[in-house]
N, C-alpha and C positions, 0 to 999 in steps of 0.2 A: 392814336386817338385815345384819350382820355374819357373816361366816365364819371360824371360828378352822381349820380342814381344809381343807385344799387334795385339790383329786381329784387319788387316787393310782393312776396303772397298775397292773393286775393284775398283770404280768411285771416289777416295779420290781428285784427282787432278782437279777432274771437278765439286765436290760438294762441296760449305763454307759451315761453321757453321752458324747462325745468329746472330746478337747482337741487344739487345735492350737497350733501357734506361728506369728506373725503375722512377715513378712519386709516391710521396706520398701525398695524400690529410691529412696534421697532425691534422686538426681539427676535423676530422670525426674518426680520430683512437681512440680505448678504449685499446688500450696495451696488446690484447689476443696472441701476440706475433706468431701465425700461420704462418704467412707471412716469420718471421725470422726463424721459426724450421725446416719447410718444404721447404725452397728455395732449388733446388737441387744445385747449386754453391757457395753456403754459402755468397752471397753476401752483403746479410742485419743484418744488426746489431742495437740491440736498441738504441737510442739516449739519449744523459745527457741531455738533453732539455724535458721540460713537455708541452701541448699542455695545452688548456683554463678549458680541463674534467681533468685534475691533470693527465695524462698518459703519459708515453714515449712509443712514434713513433718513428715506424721503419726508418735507416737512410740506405745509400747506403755506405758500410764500406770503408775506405782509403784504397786505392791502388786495389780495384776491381770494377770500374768504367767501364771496357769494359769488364768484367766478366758474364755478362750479357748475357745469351742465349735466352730470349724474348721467356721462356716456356709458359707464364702467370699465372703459378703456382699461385704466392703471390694473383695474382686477385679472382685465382676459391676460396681459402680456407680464403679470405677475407670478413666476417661477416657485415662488416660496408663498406664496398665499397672505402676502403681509399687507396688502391693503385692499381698500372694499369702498364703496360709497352707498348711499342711502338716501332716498327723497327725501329733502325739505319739503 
């Protein structure tokens, strides 16, 4: 059985989403890539750029720039403290 409706909050019209904006410290990333696997909105993507430890940091992917839900996710499972988000 297929579902074409998705369950909709009763208060939909009177609650937003949140958006954040995603800040990467690249000198402090080691490239354990946590950040990118567990973002729940797939927003981060690793970078063709290597930071000064020889690793690619995570980058915020084209075209999901307000894709950003400002869980903090990437912060909790970030080992080296290299990235952060912030309410828009």
């Amino acid at each position: 059985m297929v579902r074409t409706q998705y369950r909709k909050p009763l208060d939909s019209e009177q609650v937003s989403v949140p958006t954040g904006q995603v800040f990467v410290i690249a000198e402090r990333c080691k490239g354990c890539r946590f950040c990118v696997e567990f973002c729940p909105e797939q927003v981060l993507a690793e970078s063709t750029g290597i930071n000064a430890k020889g690793y690619h940091y995570p980058v915020v992917e084209s075209g999901k720039e307000d894709a950003c839900i400002n869980c903090a996710f990437c912060k909790l499972v970030c080992p080296e403290f290299a990235i952060y988000t912030e309410e828009t």
